[in-house]
N, CA, C and O atoms as a GROMACS GRO file, in nm:
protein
  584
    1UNK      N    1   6.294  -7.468 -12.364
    1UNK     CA    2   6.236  -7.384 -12.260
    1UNK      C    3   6.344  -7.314 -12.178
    1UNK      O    4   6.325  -7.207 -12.121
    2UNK      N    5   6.464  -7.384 -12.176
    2UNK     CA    6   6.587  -7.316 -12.097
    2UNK      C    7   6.644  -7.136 -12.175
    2UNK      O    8   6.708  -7.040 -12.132
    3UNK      N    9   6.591  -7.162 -12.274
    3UNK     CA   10   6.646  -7.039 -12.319
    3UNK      C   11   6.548  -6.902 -12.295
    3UNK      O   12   6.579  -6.784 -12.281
    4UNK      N   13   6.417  -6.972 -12.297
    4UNK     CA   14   6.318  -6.892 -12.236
    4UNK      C   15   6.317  -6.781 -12.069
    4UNK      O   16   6.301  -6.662 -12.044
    5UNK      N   17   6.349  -6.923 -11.978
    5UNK     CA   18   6.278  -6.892 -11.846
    5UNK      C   19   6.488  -6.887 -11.796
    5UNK      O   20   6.519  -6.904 -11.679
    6UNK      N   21   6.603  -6.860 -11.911
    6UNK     CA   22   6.704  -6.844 -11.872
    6UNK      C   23   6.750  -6.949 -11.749
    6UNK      O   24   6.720  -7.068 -11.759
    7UNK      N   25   6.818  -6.902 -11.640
    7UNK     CA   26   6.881  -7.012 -11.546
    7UNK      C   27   6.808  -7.057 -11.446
    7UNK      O   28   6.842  -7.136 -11.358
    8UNK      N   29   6.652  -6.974 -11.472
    8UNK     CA   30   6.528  -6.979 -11.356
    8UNK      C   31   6.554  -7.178 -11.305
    8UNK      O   32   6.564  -7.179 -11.182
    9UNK      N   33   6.562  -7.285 -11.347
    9UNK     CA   34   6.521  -7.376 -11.368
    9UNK      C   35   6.644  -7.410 -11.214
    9UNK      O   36   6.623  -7.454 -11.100
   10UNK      N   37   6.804  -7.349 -11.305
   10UNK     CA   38   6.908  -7.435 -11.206
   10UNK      C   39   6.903  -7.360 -11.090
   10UNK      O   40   6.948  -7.407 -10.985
   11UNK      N   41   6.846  -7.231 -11.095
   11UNK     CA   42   6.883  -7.115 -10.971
   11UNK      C   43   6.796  -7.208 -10.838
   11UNK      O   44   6.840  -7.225 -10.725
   12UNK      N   45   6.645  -7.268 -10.898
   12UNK     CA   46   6.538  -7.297 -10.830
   12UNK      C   47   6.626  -7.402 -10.774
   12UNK      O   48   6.650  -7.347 -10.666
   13UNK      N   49   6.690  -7.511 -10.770
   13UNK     CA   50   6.741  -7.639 -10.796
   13UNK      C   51   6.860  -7.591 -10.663
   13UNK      O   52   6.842  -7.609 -10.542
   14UNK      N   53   6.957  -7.538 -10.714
   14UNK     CA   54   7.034  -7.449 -10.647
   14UNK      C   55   7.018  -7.407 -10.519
   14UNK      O   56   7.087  -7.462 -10.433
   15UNK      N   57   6.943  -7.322 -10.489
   15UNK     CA   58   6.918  -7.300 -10.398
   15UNK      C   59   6.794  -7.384 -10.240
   15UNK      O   60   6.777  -7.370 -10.118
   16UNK      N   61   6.738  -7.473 -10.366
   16UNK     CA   62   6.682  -7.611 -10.250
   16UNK      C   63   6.854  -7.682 -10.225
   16UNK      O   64   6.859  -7.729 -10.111
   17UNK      N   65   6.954  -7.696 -10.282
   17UNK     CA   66   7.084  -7.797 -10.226
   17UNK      C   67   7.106  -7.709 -10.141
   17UNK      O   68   7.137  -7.754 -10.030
   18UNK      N   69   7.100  -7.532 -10.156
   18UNK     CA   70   7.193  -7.454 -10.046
   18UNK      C   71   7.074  -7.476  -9.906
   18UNK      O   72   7.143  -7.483  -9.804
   19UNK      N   73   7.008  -7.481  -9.890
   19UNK     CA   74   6.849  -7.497  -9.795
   19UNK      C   75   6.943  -7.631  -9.713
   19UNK      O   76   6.986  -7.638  -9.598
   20UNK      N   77   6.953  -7.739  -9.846
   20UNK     CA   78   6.978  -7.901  -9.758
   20UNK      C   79   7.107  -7.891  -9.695
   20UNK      O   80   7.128  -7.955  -9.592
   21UNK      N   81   7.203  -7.810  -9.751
   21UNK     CA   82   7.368  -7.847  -9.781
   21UNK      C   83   7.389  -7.887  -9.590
   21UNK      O   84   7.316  -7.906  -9.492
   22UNK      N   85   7.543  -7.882  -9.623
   22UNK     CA   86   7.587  -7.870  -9.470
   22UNK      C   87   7.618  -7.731  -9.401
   22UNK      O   88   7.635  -7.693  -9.286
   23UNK      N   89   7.615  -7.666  -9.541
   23UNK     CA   90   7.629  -7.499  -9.459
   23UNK      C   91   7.524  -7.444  -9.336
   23UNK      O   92   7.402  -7.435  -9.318
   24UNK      N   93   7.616  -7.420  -9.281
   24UNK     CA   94   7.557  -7.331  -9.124
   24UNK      C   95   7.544  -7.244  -9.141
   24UNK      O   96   7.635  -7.167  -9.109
   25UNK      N   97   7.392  -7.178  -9.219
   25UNK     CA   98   7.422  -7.010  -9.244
   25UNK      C   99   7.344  -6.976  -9.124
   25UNK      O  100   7.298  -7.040  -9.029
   26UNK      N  101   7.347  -6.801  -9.178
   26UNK     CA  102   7.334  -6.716  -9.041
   26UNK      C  103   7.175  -6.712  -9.082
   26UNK      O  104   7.104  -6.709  -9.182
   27UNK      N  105   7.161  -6.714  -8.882
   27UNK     CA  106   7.019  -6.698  -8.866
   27UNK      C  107   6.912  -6.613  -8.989
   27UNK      O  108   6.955  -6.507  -9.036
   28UNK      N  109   6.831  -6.645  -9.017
   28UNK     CA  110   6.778  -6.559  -9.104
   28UNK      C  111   6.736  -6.617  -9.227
   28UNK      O  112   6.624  -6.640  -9.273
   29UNK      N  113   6.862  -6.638  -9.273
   29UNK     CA  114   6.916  -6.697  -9.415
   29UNK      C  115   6.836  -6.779  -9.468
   29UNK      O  116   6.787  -6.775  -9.581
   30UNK      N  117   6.813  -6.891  -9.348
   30UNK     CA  118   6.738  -6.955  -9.452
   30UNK      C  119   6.583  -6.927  -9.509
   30UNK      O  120   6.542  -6.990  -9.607
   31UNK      N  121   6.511  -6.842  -9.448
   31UNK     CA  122   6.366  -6.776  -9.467
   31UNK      C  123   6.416  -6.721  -9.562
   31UNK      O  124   6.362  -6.760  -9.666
   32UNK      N  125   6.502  -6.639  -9.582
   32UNK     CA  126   6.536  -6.543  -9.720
   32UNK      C  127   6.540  -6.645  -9.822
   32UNK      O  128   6.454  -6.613  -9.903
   33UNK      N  129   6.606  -6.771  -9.865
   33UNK     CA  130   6.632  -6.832  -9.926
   33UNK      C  131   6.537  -6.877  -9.988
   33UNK      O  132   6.535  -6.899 -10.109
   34UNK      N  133   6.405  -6.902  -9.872
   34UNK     CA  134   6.263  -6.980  -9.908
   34UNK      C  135   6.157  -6.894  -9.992
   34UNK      O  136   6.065  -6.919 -10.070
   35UNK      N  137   6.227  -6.758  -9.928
   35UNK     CA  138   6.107  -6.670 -10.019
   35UNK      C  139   6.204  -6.641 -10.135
   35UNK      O  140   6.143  -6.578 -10.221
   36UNK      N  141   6.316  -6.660 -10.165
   36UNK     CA  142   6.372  -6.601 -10.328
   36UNK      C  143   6.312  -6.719 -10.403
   36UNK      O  144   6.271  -6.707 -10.518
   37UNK      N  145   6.309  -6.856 -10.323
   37UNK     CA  146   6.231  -6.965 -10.410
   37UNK      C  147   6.134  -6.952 -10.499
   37UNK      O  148   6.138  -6.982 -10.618
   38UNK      N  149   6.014  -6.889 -10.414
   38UNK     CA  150   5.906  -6.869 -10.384
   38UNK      C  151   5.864  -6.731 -10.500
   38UNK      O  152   5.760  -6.709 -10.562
   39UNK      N  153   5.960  -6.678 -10.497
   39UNK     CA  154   5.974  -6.555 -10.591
   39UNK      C  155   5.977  -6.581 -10.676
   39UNK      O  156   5.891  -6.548 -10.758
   40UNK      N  157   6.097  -6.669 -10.709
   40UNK     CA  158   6.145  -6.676 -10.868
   40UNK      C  159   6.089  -6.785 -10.905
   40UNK      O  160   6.104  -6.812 -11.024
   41UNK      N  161   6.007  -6.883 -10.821
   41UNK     CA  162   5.898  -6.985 -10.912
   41UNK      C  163   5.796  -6.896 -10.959
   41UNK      O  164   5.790  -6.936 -11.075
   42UNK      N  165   5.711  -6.801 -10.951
   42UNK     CA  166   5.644  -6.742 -10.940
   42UNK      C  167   5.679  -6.647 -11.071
   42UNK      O  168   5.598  -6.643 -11.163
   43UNK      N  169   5.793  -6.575 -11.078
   43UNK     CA  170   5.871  -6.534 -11.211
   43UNK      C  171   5.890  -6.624 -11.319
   43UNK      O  172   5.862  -6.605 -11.437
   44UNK      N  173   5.928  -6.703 -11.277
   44UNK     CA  174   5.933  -6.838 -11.382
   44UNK      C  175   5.824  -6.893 -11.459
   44UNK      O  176   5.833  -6.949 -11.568
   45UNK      N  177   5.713  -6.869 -11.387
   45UNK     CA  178   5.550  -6.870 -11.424
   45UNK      C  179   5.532  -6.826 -11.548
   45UNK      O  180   5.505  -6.876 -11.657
   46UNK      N  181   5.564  -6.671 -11.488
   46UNK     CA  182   5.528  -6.533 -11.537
   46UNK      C  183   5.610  -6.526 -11.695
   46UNK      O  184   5.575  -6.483 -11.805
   47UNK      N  185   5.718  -6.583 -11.649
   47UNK     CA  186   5.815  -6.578 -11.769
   47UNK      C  187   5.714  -6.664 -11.894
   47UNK      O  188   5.650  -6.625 -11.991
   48UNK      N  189   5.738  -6.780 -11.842
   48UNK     CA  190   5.699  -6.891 -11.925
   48UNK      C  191   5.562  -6.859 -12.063
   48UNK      O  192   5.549  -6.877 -12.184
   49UNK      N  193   5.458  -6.787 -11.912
   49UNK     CA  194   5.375  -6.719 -11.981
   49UNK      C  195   5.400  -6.628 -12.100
   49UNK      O  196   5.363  -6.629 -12.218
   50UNK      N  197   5.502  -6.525 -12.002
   50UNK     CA  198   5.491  -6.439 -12.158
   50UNK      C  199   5.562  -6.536 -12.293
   50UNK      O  200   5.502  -6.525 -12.400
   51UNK      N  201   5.702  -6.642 -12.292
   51UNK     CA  202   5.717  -6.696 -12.400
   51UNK      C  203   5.580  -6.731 -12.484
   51UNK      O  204   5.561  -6.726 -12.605
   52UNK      N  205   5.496  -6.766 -12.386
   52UNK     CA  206   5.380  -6.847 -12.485
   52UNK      C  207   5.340  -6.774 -12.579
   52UNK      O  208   5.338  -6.812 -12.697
   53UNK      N  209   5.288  -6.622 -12.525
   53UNK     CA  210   5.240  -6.532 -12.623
   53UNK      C  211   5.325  -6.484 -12.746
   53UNK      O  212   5.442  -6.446 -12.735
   54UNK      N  213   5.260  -6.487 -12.858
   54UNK     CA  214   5.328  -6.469 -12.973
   54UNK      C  215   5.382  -6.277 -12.947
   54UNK      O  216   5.343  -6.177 -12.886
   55UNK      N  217   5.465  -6.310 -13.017
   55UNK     CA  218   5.603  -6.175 -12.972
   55UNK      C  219   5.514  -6.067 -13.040
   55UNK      O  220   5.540  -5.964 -12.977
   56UNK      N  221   5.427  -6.039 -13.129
   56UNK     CA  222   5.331  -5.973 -13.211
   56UNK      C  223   5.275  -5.891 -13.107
   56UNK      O  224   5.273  -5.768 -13.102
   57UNK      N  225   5.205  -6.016 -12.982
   57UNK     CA  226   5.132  -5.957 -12.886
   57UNK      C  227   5.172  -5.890 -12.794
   57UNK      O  228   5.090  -5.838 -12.719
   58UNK      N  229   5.340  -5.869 -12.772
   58UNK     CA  230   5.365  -5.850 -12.633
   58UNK      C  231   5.399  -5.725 -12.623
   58UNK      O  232   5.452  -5.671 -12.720
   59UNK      N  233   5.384  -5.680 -12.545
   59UNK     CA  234   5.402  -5.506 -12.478
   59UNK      C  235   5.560  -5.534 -12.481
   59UNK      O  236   5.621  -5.636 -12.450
   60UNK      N  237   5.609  -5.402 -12.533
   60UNK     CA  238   5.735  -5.375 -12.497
   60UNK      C  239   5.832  -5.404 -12.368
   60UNK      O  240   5.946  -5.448 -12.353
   61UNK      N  241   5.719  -5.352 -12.275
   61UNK     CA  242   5.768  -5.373 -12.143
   61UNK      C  243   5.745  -5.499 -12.035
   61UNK      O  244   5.766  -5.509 -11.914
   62UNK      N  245   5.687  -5.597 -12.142
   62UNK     CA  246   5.720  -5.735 -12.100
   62UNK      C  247   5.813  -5.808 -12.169
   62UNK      O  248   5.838  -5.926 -12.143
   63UNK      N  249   5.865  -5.746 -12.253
   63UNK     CA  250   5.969  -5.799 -12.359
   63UNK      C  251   6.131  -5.712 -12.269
   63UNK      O  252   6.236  -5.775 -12.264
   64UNK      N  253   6.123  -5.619 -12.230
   64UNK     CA  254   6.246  -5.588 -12.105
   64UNK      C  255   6.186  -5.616 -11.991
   64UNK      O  256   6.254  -5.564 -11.902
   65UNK      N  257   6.123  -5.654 -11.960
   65UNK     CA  258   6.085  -5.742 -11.780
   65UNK      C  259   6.162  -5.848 -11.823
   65UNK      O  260   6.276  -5.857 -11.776
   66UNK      N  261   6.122  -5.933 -11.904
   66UNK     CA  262   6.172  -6.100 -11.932
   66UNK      C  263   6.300  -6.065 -11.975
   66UNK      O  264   6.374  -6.146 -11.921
   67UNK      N  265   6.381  -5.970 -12.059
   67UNK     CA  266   6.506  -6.017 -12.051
   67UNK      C  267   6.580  -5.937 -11.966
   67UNK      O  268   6.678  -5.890 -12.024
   68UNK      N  269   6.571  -5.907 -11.860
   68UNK     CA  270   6.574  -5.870 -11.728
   68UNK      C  271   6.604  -5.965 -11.598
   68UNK      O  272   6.700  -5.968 -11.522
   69UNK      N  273   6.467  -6.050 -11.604
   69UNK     CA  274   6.469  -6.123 -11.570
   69UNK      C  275   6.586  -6.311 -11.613
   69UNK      O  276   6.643  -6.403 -11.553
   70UNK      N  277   6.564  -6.275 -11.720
   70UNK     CA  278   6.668  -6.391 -11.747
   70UNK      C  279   6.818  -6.372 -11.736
   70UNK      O  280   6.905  -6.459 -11.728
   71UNK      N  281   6.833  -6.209 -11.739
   71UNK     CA  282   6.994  -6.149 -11.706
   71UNK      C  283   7.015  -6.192 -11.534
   71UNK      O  284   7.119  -6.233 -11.482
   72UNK      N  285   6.888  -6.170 -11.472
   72UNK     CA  286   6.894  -6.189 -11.351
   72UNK      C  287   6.940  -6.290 -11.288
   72UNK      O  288   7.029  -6.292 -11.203
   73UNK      N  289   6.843  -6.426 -11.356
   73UNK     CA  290   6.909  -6.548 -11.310
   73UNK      C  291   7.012  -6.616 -11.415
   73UNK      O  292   7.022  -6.735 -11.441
   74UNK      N  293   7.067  -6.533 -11.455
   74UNK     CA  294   7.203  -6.583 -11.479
   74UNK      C  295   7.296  -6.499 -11.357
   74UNK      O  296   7.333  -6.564 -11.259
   75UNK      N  297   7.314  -6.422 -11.364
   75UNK     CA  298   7.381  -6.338 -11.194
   75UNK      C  299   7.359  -6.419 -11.112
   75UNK      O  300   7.459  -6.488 -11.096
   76UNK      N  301   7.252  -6.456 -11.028
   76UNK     CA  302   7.245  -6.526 -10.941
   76UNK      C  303   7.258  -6.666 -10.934
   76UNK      O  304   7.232  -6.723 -10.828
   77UNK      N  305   7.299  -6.740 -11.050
   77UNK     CA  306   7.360  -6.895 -11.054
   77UNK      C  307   7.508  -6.834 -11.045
   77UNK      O  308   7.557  -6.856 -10.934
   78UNK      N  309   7.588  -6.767 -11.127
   78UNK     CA  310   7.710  -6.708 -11.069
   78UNK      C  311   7.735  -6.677 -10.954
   78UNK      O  312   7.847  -6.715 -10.918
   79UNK      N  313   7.663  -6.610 -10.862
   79UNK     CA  314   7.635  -6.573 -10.768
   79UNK      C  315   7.677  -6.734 -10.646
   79UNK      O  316   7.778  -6.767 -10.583
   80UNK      N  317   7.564  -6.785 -10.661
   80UNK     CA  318   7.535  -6.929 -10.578
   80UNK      C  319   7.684  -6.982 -10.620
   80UNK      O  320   7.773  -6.989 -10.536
   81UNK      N  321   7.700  -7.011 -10.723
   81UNK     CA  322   7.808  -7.110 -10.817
   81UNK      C  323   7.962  -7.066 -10.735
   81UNK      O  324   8.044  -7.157 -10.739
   82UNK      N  325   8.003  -6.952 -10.672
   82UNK     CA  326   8.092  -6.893 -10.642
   82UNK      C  327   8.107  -6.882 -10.489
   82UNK      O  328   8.212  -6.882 -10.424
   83UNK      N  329   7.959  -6.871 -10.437
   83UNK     CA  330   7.933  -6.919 -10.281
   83UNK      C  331   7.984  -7.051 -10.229
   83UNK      O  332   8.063  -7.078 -10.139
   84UNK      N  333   7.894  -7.143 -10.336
   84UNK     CA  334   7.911  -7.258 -10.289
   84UNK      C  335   8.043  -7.300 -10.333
   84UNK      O  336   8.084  -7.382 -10.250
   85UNK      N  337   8.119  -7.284 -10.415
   85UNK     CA  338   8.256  -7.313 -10.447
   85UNK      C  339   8.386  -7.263 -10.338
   85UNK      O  340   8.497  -7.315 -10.322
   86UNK      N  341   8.330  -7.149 -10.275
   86UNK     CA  342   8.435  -7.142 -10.153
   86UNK      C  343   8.421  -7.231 -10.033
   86UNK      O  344   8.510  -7.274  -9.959
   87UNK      N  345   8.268  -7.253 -10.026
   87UNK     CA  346   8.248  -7.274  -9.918
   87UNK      C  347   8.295  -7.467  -9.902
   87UNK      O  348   8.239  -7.545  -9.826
   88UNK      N  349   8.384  -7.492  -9.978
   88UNK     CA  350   8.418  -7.653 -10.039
   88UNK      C  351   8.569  -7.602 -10.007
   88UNK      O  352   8.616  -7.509 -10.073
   89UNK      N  353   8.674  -7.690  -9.867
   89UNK     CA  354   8.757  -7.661  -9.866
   89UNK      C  355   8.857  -7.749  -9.928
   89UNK      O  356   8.801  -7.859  -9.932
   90UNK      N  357   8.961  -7.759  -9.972
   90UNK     CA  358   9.074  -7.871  -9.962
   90UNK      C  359   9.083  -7.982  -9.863
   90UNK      O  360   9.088  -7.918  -9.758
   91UNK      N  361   9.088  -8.096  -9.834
   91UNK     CA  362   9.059  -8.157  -9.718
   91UNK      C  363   9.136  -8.281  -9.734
   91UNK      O  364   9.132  -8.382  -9.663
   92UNK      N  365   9.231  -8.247  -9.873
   92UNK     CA  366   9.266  -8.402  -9.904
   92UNK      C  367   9.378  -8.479  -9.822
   92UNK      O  368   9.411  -8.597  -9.815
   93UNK      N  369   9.424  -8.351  -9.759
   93UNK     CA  370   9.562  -8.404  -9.668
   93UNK      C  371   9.537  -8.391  -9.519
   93UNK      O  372   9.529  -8.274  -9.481
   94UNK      N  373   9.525  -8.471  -9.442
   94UNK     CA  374   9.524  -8.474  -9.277
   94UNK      C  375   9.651  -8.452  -9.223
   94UNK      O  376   9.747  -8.527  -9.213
   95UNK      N  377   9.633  -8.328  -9.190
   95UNK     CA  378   9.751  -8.250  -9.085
   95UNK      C  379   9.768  -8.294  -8.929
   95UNK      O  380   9.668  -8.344  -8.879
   96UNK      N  381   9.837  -8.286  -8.880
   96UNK     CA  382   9.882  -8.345  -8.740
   96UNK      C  383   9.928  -8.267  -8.625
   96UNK      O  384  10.014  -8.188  -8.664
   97UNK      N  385   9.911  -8.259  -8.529
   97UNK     CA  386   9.973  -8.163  -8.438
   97UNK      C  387   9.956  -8.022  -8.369
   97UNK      O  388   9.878  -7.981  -8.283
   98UNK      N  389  10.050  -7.967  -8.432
   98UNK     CA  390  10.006  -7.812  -8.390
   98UNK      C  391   9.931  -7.756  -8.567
   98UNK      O  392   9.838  -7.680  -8.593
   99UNK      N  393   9.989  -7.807  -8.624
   99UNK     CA  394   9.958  -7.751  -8.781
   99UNK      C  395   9.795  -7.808  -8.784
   99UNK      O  396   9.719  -7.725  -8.834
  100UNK      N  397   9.732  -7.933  -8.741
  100UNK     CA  398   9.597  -7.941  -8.725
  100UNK      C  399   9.543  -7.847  -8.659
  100UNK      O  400   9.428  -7.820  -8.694
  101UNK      N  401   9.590  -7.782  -8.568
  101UNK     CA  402   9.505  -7.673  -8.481
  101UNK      C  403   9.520  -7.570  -8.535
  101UNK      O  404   9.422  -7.497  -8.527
  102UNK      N  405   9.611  -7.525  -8.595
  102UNK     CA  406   9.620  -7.365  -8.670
  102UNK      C  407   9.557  -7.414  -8.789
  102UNK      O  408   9.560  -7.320  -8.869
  103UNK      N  409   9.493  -7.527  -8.848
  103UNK     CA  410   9.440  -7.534  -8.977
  103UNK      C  411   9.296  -7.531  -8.976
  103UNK      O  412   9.222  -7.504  -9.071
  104UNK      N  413   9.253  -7.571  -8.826
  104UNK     CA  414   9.121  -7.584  -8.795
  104UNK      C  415   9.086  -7.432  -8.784
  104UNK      O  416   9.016  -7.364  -8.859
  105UNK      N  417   9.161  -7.391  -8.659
  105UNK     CA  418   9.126  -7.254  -8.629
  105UNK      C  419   9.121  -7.165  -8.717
  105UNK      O  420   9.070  -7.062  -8.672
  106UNK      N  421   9.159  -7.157  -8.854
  106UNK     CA  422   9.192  -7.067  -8.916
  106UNK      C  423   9.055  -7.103  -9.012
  106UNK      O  424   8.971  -7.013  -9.027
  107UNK      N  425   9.037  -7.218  -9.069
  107UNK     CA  426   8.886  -7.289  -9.079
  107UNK      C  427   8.752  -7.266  -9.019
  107UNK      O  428   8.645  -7.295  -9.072
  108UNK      N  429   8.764  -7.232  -8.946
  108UNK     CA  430   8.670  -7.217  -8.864
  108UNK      C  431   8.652  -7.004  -8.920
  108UNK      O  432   8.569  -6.952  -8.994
  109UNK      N  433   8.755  -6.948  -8.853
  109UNK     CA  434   8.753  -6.811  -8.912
  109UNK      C  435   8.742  -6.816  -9.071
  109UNK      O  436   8.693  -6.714  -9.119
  110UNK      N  437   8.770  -6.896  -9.142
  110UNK     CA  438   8.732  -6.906  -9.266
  110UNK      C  439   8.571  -6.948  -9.278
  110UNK      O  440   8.516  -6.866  -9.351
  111UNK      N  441   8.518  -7.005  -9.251
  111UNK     CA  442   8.363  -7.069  -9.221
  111UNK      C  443   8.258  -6.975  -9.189
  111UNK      O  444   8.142  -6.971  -9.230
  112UNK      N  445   8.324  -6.897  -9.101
  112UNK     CA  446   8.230  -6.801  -9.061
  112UNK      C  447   8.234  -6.637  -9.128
  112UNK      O  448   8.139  -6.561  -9.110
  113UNK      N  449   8.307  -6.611  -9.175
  113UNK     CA  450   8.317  -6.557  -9.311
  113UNK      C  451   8.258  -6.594  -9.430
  113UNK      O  452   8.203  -6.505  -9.495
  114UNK      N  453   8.257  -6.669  -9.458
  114UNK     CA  454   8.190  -6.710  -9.588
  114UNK      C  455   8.020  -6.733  -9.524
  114UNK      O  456   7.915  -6.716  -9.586
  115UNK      N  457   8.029  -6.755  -9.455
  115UNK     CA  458   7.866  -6.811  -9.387
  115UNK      C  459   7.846  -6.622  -9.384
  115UNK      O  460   7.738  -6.581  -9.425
  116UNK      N  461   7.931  -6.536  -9.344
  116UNK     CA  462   7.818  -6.369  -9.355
  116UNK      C  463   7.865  -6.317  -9.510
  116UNK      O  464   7.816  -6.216  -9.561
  117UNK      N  465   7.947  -6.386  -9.565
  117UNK     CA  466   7.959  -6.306  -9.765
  117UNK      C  467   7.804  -6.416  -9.792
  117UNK      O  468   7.710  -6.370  -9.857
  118UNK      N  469   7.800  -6.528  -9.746
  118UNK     CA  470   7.633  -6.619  -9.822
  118UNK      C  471   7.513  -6.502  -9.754
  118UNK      O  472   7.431  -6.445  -9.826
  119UNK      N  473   7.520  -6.487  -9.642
  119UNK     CA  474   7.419  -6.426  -9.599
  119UNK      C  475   7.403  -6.240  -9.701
  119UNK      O  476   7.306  -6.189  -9.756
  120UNK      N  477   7.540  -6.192  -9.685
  120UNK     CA  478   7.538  -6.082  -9.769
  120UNK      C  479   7.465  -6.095  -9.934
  120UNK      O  480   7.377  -6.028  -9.989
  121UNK      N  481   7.532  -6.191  -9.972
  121UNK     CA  482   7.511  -6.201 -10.115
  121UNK      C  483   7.358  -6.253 -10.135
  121UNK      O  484   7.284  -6.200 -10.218
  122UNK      N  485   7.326  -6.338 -10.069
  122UNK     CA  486   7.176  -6.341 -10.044
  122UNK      C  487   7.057  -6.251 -10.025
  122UNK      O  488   6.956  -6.250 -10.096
  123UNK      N  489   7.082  -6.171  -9.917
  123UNK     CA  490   7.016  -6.028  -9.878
  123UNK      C  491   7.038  -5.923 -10.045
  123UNK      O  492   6.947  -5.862 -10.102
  124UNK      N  493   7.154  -5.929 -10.082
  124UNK     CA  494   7.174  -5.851 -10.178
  124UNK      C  495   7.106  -5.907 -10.346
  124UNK      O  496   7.103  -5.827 -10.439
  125UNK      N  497   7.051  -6.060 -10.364
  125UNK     CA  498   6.972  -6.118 -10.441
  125UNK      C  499   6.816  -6.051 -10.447
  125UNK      O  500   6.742  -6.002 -10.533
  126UNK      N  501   6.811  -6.080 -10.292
  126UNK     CA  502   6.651  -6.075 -10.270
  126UNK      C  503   6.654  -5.952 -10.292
  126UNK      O  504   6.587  -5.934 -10.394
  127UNK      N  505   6.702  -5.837 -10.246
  127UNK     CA  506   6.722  -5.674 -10.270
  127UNK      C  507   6.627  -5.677 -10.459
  127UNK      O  508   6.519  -5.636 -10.501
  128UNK      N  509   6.729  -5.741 -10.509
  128UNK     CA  510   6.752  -5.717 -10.682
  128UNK      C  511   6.594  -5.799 -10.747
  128UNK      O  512   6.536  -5.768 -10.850
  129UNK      N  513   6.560  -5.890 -10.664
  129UNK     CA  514   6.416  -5.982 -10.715
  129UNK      C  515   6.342  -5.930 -10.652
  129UNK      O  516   6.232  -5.983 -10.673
  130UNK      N  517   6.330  -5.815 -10.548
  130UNK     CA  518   6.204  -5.739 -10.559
  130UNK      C  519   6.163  -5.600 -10.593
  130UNK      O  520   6.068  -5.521 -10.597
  131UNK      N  521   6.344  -5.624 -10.625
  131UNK     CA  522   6.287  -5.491 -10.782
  131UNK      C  523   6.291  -5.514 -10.888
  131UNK      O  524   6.285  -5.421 -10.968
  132UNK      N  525   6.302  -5.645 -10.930
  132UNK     CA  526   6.228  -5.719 -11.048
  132UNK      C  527   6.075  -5.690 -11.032
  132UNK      O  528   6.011  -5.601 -11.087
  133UNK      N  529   6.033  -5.779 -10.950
  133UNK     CA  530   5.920  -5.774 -10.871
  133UNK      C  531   5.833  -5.647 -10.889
  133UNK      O  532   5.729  -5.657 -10.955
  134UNK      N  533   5.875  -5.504 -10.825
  134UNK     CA  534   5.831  -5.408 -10.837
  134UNK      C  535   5.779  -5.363 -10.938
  134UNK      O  536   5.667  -5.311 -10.946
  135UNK      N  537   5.918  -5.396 -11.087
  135UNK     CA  538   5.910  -5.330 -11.179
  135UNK      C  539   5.768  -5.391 -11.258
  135UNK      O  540   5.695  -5.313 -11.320
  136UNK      N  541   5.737  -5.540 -11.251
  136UNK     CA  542   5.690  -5.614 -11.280
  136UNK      C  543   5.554  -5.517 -11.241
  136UNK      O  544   5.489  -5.482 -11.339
  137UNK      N  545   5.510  -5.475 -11.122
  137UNK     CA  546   5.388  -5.443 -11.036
  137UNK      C  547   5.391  -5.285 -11.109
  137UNK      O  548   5.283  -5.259 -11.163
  138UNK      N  549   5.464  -5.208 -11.118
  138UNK     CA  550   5.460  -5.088 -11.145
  138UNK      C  551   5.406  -5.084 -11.333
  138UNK      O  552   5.367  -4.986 -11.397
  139UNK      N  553   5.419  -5.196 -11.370
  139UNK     CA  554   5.394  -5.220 -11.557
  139UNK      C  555   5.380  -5.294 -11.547
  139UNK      O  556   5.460  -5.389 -11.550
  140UNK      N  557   5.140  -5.292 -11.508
  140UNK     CA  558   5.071  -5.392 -11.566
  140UNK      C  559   5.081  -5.443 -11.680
  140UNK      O  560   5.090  -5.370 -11.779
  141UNK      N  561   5.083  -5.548 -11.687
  141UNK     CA  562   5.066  -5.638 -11.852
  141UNK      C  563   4.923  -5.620 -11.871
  141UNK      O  564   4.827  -5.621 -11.793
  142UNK      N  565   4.936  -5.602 -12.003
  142UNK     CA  566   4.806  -5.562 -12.043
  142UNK      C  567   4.758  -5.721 -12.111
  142UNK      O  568   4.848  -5.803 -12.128
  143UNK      N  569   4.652  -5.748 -12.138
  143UNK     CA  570   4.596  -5.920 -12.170
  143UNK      C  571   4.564  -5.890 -12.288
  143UNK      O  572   4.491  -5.796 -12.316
  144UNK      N  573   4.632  -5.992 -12.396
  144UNK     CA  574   4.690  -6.006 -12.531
  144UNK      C  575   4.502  -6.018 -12.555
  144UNK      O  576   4.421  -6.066 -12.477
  145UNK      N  577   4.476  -5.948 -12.705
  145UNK     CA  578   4.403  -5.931 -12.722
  145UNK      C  579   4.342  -6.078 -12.827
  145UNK      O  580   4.413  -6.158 -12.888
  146UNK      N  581   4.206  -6.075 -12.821
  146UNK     CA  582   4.150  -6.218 -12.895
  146UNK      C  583   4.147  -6.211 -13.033
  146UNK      O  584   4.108  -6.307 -13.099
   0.00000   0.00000   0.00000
């Protein structure tokens, strides 16, 4: 089924850890986060569905929706995968002194940077899944015939 509904499965997964994590994102963020959920379970549905139908039956243009959609959530596990990988600092050595305070401070300006590239890159997801979405609404599926 993974090859079907593509990275739909880890993106969903993914983004409930970014919801729990310890990241402090920016106001907003996390409602955006709840509805890309909410979206792409909902796509994932949709997907699943069309695998079921034999390929005989399917409109062209559910055959580029779905691999569209599976290009999609592969981008956006890259996407997350690259967020959350900055946002994981080095921490293995405890600094002392003045070098603790220029390491914090500079941490901190590092933190809050990455907390508006998550919020950017986020806004710029949801942008792209509701013109999935759209395209989806603009080319009814027509119901596979009996």
């Amino acid at each position: 089924m993974e090859i079907v509904t593509g990275a739909l499965a880890s993106v969903l997964t993914k983004l409930g850890d970014l919801l729990v994590s310890e990241y402090n994102l920016q106001k907003g963020v996390k409602g955006e986060i709840k509805f890309l959920q909410s979206e792409l379970e909902s796509m994932k549905g949709a997907l699943e569905k069309i695998s079921s139908t034999p390929s005989d039956r399917l409109d062209i243009q559910d055959k580029i929706w779905a691999r569209d959609l599976r290009e999609l959530s592969y981008d956006i596990e890259d996407s997350i995968d690259t967020f959350m990988g900055r946002g994981k600092g080095d921490e293995s050595a405890e600094p002392h002194g003045i070098r603790k305070f220029i390491d914090r401070s500079v941490g901190l300006f590092r933190k809050v940077r990455i907390r508006h590239e998550i919020a950017t890159e986020i806004r710029d997801i949801k942008s792209r899944v509701l013109e999935m979405h759209k395209s989806s609404v603009r080319c009814p599926r027509k119901q596979p015939r009996k």
